[in-house]
PyMOL Python script that loads the backbone (N, CA, C, O; Angstrom):
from pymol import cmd

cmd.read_pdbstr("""\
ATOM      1  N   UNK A   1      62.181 134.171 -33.023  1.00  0.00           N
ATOM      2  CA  UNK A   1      62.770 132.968 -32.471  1.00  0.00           C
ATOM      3  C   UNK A   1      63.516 133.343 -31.199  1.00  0.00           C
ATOM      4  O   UNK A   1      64.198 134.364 -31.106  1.00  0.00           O
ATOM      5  N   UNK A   2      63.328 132.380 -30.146  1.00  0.00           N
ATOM      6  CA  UNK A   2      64.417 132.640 -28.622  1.00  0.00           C
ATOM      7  C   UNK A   2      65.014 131.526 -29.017  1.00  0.00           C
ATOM      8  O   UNK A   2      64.741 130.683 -29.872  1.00  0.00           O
ATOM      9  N   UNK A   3      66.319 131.733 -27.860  1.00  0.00           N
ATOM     10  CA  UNK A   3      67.006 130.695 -27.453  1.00  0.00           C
ATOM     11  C   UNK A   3      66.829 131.133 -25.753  1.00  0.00           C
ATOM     12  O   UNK A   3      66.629 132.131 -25.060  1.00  0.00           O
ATOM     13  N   UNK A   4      67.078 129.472 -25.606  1.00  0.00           N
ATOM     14  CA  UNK A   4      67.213 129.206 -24.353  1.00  0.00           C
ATOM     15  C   UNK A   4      68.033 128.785 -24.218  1.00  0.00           C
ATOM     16  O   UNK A   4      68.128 127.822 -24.979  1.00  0.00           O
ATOM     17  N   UNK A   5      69.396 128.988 -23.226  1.00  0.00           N
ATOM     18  CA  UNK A   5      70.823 128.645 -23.109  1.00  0.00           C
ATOM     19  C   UNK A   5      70.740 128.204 -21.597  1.00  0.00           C
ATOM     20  O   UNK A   5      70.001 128.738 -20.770  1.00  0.00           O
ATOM     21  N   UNK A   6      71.855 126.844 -21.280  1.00  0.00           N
ATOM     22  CA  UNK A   6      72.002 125.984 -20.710  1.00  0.00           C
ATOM     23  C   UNK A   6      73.394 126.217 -20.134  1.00  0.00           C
ATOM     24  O   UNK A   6      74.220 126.127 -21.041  1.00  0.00           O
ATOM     25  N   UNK A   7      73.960 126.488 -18.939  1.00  0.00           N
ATOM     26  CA  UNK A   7      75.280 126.530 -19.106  1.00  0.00           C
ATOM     27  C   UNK A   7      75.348 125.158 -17.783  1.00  0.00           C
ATOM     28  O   UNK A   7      74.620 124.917 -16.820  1.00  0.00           O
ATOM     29  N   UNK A   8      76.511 124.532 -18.297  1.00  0.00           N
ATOM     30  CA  UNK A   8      76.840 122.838 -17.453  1.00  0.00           C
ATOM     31  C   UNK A   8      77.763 123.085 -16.597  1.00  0.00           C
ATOM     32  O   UNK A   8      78.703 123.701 -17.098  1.00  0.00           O
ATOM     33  N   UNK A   9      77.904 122.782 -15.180  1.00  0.00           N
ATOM     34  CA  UNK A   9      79.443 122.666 -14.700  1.00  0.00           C
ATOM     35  C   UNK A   9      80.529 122.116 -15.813  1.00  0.00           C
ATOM     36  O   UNK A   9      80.232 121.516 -16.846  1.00  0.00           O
ATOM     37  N   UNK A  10      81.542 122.376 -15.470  1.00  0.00           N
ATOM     38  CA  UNK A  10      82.518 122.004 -15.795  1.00  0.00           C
ATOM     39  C   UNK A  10      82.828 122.308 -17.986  1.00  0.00           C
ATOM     40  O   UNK A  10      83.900 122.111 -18.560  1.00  0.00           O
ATOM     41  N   UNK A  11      81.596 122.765 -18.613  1.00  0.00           N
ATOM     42  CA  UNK A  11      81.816 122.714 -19.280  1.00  0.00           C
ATOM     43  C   UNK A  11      81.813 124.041 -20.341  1.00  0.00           C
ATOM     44  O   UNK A  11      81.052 124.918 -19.933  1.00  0.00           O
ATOM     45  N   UNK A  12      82.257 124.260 -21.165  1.00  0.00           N
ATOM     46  CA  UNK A  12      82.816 125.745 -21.643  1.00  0.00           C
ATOM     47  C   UNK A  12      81.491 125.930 -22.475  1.00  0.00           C
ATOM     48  O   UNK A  12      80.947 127.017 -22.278  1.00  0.00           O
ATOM     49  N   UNK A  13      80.763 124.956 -23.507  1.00  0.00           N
ATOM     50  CA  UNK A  13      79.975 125.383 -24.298  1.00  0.00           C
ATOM     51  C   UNK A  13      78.684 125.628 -23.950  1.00  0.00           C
ATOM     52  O   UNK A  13      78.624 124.647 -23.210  1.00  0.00           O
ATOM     53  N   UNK A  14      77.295 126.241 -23.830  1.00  0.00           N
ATOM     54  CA  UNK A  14      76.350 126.092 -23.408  1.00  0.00           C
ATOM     55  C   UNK A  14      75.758 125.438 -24.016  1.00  0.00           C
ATOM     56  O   UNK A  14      76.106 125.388 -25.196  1.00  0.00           O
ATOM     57  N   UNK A  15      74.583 124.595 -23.605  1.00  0.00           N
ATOM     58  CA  UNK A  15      73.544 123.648 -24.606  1.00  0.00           C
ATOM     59  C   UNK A  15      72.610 124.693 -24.935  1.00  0.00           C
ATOM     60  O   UNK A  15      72.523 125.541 -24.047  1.00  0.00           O
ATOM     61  N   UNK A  16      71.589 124.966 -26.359  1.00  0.00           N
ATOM     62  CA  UNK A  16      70.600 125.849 -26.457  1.00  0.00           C
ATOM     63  C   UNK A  16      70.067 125.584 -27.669  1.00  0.00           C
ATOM     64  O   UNK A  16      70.574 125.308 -28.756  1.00  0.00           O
ATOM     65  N   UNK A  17      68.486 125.773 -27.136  1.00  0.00           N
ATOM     66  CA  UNK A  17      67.332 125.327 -28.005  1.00  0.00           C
ATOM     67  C   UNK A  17      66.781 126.176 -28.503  1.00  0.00           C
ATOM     68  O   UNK A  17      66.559 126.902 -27.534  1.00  0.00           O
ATOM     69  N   UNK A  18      66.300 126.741 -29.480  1.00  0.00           N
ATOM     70  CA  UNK A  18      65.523 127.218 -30.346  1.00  0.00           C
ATOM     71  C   UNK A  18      63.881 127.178 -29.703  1.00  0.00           C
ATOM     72  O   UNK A  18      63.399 126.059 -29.528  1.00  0.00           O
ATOM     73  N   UNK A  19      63.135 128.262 -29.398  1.00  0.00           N
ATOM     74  CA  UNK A  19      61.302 127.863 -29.131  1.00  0.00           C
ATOM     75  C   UNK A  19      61.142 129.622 -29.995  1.00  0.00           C
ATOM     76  O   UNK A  19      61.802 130.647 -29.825  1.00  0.00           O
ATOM     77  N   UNK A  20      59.735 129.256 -31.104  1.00  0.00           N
ATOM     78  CA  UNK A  20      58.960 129.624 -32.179  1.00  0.00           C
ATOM     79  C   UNK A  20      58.695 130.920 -30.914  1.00  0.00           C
ATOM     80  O   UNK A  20      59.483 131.845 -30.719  1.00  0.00           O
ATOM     81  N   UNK A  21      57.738 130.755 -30.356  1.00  0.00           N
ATOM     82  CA  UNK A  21      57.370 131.937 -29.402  1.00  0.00           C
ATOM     83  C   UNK A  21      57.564 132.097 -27.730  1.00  0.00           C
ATOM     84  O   UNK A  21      57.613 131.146 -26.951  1.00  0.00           O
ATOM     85  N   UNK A  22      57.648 133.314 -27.419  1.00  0.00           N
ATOM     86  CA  UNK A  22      58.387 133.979 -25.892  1.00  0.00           C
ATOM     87  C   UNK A  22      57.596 133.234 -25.159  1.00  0.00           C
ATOM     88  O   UNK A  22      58.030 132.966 -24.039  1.00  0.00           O
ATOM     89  N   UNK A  23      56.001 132.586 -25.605  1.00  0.00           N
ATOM     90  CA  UNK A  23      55.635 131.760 -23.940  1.00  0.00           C
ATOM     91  C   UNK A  23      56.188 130.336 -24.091  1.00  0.00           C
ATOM     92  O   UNK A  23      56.235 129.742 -23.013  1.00  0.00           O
ATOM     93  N   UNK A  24      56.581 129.699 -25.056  1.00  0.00           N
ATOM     94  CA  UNK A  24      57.386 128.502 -24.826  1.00  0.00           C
ATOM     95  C   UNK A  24      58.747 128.779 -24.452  1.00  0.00           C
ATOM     96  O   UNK A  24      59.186 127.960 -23.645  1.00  0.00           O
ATOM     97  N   UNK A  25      59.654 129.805 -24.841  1.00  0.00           N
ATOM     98  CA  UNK A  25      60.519 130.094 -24.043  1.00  0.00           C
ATOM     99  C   UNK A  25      60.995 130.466 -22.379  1.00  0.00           C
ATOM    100  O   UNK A  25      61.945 130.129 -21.673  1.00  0.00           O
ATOM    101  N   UNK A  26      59.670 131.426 -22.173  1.00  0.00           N
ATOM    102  CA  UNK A  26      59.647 131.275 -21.124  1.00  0.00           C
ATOM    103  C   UNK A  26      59.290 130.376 -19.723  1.00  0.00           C
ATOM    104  O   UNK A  26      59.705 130.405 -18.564  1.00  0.00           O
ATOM    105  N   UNK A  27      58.155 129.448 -20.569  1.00  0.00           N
ATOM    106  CA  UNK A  27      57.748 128.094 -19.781  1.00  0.00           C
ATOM    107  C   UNK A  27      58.888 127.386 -19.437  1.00  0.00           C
ATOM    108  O   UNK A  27      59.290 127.077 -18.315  1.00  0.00           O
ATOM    109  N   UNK A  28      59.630 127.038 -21.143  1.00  0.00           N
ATOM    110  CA  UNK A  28      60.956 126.500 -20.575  1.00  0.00           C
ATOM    111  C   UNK A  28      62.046 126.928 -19.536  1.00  0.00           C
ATOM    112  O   UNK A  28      62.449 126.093 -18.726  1.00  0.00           O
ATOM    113  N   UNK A  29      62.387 127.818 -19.536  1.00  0.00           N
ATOM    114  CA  UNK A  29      62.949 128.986 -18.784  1.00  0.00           C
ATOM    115  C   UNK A  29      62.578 128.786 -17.355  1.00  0.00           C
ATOM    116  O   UNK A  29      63.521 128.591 -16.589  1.00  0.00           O
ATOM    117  N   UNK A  30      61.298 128.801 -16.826  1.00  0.00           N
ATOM    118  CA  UNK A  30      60.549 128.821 -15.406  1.00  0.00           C
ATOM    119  C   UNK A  30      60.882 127.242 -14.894  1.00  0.00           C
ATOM    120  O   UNK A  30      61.176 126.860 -13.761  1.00  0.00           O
ATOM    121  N   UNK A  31      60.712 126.380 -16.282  1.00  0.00           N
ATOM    122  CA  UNK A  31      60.507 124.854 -15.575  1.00  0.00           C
ATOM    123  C   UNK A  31      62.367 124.418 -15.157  1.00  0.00           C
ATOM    124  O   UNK A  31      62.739 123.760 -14.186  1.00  0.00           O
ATOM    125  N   UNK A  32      63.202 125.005 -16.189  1.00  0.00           N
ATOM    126  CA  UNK A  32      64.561 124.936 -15.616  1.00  0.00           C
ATOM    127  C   UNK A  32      65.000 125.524 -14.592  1.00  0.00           C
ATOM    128  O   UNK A  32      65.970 124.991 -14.055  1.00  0.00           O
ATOM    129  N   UNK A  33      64.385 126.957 -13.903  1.00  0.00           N
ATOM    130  CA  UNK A  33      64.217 127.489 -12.915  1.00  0.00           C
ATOM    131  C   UNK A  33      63.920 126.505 -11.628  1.00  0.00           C
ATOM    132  O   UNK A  33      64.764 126.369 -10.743  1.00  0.00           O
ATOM    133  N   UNK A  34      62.814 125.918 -11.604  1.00  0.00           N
ATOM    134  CA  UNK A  34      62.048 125.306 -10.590  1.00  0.00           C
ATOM    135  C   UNK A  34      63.153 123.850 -10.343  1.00  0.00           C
ATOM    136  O   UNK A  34      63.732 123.530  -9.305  1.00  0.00           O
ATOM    137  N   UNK A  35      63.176 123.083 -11.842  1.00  0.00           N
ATOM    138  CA  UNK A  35      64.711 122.647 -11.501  1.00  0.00           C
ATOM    139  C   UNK A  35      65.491 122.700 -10.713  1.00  0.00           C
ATOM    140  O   UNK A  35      65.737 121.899  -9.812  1.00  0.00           O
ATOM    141  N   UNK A  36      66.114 123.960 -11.053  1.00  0.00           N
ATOM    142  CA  UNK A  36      67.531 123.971 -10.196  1.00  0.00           C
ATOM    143  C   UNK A  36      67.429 124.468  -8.796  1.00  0.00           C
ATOM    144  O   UNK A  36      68.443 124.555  -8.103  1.00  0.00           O
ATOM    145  N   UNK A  37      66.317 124.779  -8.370  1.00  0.00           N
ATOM    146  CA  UNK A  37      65.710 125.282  -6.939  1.00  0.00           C
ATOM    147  C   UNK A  37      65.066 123.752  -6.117  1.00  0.00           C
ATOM    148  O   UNK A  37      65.282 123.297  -4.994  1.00  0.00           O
ATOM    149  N   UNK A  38      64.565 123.467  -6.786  1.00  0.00           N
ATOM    150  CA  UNK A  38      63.662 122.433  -6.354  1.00  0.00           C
ATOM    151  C   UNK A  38      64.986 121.001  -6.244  1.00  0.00           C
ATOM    152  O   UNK A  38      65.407 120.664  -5.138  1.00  0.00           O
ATOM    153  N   UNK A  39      65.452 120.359  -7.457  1.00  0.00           N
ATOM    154  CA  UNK A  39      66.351 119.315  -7.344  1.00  0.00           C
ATOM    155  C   UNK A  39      65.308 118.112  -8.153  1.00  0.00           C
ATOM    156  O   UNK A  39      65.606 116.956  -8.451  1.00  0.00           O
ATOM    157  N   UNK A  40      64.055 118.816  -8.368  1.00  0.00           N
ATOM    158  CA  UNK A  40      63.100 117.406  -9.206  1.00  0.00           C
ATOM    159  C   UNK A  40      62.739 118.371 -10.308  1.00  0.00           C
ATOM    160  O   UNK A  40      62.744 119.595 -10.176  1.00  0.00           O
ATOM    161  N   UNK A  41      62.423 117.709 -11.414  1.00  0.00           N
ATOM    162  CA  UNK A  41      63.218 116.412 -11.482  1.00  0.00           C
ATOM    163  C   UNK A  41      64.718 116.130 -12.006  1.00  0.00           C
ATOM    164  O   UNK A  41      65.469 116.843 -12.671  1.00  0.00           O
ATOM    165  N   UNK A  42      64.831 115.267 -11.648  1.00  0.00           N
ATOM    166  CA  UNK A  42      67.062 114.598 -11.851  1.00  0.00           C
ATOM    167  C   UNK A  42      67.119 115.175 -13.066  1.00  0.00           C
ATOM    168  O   UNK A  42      67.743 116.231 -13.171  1.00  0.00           O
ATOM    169  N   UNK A  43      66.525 114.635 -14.128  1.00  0.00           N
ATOM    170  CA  UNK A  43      66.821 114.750 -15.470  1.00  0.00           C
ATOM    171  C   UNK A  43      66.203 116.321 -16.361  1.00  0.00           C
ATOM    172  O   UNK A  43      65.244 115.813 -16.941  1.00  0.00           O
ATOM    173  N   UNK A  44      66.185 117.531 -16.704  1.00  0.00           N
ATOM    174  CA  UNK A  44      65.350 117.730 -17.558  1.00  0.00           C
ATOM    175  C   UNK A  44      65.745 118.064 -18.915  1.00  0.00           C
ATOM    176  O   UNK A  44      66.823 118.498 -19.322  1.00  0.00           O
ATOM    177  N   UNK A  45      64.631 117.772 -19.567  1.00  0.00           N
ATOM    178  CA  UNK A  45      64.676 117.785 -21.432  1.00  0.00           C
ATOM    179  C   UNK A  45      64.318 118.685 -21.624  1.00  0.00           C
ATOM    180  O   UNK A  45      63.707 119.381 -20.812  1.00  0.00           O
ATOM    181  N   UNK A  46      64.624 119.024 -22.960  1.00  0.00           N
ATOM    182  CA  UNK A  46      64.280 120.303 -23.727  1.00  0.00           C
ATOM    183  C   UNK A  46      64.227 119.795 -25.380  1.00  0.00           C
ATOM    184  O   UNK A  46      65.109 118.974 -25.631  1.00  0.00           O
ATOM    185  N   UNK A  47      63.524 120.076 -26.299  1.00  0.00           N
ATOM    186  CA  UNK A  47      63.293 120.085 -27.368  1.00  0.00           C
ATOM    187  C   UNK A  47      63.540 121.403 -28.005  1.00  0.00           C
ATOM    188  O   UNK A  47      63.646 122.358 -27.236  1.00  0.00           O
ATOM    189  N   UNK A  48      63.645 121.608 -29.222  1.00  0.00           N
ATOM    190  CA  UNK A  48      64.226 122.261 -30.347  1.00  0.00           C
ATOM    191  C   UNK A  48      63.153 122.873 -31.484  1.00  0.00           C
ATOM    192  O   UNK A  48      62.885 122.147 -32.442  1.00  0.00           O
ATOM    193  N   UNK A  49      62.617 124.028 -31.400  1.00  0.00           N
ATOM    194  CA  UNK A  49      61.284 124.350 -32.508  1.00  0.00           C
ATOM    195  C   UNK A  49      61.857 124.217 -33.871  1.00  0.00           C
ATOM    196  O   UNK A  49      61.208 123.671 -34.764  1.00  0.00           O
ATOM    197  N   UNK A  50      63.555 124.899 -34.151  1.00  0.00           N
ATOM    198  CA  UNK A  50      63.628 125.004 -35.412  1.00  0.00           C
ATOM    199  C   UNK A  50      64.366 123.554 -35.525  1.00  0.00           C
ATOM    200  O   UNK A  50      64.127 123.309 -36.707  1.00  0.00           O
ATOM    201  N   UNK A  51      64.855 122.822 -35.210  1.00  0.00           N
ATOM    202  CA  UNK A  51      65.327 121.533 -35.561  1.00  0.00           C
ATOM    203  C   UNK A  51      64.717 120.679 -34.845  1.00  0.00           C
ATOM    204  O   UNK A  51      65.026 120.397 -33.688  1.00  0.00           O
ATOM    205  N   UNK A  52      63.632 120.113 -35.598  1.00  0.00           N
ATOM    206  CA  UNK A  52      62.190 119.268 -34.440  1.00  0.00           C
ATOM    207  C   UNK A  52      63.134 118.127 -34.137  1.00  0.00           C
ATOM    208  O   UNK A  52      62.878 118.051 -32.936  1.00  0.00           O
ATOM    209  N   UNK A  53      63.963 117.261 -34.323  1.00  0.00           N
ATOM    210  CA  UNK A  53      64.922 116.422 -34.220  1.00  0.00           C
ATOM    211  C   UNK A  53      65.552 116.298 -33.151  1.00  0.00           C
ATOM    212  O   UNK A  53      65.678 115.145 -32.741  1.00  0.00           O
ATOM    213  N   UNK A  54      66.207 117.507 -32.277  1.00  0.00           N
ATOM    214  CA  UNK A  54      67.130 118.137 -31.745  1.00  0.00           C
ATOM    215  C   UNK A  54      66.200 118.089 -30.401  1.00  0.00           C
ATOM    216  O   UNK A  54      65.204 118.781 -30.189  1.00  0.00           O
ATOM    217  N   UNK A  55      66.869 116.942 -29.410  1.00  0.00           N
ATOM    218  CA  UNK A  55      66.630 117.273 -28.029  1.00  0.00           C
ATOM    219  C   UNK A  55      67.459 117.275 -27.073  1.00  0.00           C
ATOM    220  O   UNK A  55      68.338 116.485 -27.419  1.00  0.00           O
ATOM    221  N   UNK A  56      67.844 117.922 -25.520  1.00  0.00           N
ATOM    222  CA  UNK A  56      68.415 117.629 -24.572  1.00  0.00           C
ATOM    223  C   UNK A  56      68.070 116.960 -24.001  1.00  0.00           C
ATOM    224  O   UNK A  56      66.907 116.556 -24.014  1.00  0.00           O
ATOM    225  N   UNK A  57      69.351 116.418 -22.953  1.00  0.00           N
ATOM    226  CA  UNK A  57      68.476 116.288 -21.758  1.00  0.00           C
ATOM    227  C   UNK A  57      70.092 116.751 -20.743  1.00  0.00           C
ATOM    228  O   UNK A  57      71.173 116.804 -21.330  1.00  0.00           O
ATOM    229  N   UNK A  58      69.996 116.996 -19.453  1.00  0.00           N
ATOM    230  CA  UNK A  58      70.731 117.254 -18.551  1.00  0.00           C
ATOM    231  C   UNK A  58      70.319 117.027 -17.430  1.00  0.00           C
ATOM    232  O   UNK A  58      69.125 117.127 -17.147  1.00  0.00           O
ATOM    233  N   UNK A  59      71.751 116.484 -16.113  1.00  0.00           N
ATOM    234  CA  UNK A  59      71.417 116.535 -14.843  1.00  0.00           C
ATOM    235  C   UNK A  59      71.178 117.913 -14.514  1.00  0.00           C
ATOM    236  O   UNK A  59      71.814 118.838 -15.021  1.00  0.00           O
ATOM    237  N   UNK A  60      69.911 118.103 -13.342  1.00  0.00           N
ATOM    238  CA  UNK A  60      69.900 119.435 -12.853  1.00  0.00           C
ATOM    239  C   UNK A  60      70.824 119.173 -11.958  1.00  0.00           C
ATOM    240  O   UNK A  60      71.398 120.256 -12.068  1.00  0.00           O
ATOM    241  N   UNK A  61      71.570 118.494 -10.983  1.00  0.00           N
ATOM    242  CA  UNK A  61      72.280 118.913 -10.736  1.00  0.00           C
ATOM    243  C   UNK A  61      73.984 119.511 -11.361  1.00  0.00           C
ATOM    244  O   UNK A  61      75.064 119.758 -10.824  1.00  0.00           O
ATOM    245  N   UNK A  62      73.464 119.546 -12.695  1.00  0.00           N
ATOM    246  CA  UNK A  62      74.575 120.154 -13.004  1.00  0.00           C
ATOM    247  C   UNK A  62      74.539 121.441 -13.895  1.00  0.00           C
ATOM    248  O   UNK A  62      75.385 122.036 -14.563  1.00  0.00           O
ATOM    249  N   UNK A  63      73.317 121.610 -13.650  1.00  0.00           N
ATOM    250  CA  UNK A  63      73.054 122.734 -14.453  1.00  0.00           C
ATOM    251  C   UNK A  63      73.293 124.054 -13.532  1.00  0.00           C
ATOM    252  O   UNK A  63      72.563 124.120 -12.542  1.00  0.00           O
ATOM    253  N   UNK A  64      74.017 124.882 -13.687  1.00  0.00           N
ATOM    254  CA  UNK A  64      74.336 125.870 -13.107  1.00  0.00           C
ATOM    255  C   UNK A  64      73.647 127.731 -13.538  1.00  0.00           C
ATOM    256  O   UNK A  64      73.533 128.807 -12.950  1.00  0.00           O
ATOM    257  N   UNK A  65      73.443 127.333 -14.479  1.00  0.00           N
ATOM    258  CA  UNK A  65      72.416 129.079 -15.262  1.00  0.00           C
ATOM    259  C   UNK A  65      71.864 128.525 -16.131  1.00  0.00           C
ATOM    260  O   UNK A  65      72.087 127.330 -16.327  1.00  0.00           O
ATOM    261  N   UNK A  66      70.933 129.273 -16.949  1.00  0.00           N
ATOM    262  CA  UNK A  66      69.551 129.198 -18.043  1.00  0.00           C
ATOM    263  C   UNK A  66      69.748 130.733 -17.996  1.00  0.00           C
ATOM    264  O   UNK A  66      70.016 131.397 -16.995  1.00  0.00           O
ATOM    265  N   UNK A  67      69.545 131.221 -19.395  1.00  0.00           N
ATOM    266  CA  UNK A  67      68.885 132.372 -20.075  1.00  0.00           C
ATOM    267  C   UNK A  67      68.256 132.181 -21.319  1.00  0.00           C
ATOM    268  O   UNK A  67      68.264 131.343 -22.221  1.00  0.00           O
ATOM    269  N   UNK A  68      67.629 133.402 -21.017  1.00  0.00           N
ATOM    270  CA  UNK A  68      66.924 133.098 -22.809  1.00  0.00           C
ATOM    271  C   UNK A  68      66.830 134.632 -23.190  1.00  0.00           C
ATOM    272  O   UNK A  68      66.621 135.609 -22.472  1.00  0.00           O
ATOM    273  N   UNK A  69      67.020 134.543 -24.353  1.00  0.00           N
ATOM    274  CA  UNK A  69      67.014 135.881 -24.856  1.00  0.00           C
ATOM    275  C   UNK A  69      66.507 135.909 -26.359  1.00  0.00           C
ATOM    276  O   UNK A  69      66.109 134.799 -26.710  1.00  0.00           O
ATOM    277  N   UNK A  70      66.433 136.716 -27.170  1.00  0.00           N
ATOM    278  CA  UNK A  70      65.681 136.637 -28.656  1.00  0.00           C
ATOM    279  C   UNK A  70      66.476 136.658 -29.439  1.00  0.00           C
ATOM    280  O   UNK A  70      67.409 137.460 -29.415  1.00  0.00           O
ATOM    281  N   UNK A  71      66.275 135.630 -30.479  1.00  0.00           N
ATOM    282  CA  UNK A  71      67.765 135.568 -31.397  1.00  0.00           C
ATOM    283  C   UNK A  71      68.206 136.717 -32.395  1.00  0.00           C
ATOM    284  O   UNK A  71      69.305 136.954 -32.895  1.00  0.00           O
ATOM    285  N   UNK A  72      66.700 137.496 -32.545  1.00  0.00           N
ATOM    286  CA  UNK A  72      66.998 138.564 -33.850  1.00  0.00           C
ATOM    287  C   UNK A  72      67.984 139.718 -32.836  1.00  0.00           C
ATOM    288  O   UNK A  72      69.069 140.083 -33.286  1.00  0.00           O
ATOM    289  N   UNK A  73      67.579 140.152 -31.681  1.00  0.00           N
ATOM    290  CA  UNK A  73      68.285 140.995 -30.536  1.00  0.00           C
ATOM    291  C   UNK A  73      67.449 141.881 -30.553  1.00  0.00           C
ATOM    292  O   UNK A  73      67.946 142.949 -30.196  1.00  0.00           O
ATOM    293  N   UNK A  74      66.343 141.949 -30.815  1.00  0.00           N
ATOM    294  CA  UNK A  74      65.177 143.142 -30.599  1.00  0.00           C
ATOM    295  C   UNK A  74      64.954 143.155 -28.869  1.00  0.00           C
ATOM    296  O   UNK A  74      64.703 142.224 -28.103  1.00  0.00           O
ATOM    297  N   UNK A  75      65.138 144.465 -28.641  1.00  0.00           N
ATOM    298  CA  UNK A  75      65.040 144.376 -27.563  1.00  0.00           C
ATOM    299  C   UNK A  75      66.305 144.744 -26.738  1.00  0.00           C
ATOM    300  O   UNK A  75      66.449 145.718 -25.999  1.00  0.00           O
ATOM    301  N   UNK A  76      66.981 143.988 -26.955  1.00  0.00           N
ATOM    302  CA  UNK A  76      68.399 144.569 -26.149  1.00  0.00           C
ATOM    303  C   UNK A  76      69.441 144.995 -26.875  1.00  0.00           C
ATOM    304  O   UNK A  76      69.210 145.193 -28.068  1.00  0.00           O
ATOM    305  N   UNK A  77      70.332 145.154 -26.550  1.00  0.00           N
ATOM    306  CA  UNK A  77      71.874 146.141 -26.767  1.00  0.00           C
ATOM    307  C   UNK A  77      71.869 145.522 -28.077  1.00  0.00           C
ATOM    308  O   UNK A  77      71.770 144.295 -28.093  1.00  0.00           O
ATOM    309  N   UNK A  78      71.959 146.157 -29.206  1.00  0.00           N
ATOM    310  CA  UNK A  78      72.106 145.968 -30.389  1.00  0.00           C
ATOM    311  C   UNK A  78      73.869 145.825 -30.730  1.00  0.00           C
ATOM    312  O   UNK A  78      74.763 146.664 -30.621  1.00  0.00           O
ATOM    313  N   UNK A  79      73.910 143.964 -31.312  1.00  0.00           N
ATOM    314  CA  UNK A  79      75.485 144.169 -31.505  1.00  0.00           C
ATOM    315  C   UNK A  79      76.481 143.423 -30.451  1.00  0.00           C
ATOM    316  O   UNK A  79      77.627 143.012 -30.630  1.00  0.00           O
ATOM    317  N   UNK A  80      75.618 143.388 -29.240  1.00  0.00           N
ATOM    318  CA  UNK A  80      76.385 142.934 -27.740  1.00  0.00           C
ATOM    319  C   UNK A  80      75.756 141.478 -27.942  1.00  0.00           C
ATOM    320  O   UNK A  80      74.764 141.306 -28.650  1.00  0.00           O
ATOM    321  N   UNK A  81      76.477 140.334 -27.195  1.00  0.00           N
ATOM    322  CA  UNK A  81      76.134 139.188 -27.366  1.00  0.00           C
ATOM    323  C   UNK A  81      75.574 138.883 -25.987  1.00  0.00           C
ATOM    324  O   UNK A  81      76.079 139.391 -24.986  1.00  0.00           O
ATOM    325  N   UNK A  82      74.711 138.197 -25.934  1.00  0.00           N
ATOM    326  CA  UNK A  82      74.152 137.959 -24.317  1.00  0.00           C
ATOM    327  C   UNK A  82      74.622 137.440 -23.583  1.00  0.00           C
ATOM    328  O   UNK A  82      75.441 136.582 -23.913  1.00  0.00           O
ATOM    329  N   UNK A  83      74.274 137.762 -21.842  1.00  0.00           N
ATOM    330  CA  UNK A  83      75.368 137.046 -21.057  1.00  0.00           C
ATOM    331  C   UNK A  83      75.303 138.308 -19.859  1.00  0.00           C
ATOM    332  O   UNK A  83      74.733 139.399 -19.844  1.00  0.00           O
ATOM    333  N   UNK A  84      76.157 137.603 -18.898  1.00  0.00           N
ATOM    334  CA  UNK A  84      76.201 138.386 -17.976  1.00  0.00           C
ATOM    335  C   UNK A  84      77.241 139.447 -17.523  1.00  0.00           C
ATOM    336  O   UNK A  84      77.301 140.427 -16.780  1.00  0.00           O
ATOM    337  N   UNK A  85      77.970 138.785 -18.301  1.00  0.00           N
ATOM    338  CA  UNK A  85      79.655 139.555 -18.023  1.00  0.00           C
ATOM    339  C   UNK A  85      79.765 140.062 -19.041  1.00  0.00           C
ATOM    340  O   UNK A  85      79.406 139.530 -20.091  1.00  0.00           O
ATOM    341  N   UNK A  86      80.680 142.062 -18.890  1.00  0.00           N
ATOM    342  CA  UNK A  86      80.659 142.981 -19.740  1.00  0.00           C
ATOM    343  C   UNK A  86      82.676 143.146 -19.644  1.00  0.00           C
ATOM    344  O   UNK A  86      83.350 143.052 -18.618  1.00  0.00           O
ATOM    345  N   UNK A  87      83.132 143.381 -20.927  1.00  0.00           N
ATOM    346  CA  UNK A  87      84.702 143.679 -20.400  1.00  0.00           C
ATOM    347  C   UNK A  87      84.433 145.176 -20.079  1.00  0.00           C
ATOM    348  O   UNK A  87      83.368 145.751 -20.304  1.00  0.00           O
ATOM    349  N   UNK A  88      85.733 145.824 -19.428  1.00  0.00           N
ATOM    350  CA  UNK A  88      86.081 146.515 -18.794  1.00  0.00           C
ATOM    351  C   UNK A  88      86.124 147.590 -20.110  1.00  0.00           C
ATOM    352  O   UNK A  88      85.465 148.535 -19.676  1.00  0.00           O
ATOM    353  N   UNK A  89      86.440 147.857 -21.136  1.00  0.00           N
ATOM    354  CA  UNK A  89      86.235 148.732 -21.579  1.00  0.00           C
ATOM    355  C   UNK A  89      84.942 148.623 -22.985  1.00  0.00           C
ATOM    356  O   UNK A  89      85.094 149.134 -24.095  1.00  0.00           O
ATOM    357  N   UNK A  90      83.580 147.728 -22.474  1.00  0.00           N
ATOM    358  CA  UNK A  90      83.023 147.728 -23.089  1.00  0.00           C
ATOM    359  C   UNK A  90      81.933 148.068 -22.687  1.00  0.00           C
ATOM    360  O   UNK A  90      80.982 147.287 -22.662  1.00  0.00           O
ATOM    361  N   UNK A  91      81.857 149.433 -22.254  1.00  0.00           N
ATOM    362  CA  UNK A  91      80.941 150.192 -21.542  1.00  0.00           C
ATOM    363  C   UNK A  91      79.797 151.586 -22.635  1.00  0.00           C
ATOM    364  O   UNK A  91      78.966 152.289 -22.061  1.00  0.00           O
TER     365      UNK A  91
END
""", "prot")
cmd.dss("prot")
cmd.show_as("cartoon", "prot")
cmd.util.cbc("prot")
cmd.orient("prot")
């Protein structure tokens, strides 16, 4: 399972969806990309693999980052939570 994480101006929590496999994650991923470069379209949605129920939607213009990463953590720093920023003595 990935998540794909949403981070909003102004707001502390990120939005993030659940996709079954890495090429729906990453599709999603590219099309929020093109988003926030491009400015079309205004609105974009995102749907939810493990809670089929569960959809977004957000202004791109307020979308400020997207990551996606794998929820089990295979793959990266085992233990570290994802993200971009590391503290100072967590080297």
């Amino acid at each position: 399972m990935y998540i794909v994480e949403f981070t909003l101006k102004y707001t502390a929590m990120p939005l993030t969806v659940q996709k079954e496999d890495k090429e729906a994650a990453e599709a999603l991923y590219k099309k929020a990309l093109d988003a926030i470069s491009s400015g079309n379209p205004a609105i974009l949605e995102a749907g939810c693999d493990k809670v089929t129920d569960k959809k977004i939607a957000m202004t791109v213009s307020e979308l400020i980052a997207v990551q996606i990463y794998d929820k089990e953590g295979k793959g990266g720093a085992a233990g570290r939570a994802p993200g971009f920023f590391a503290l100072a003595g967590d080297e």
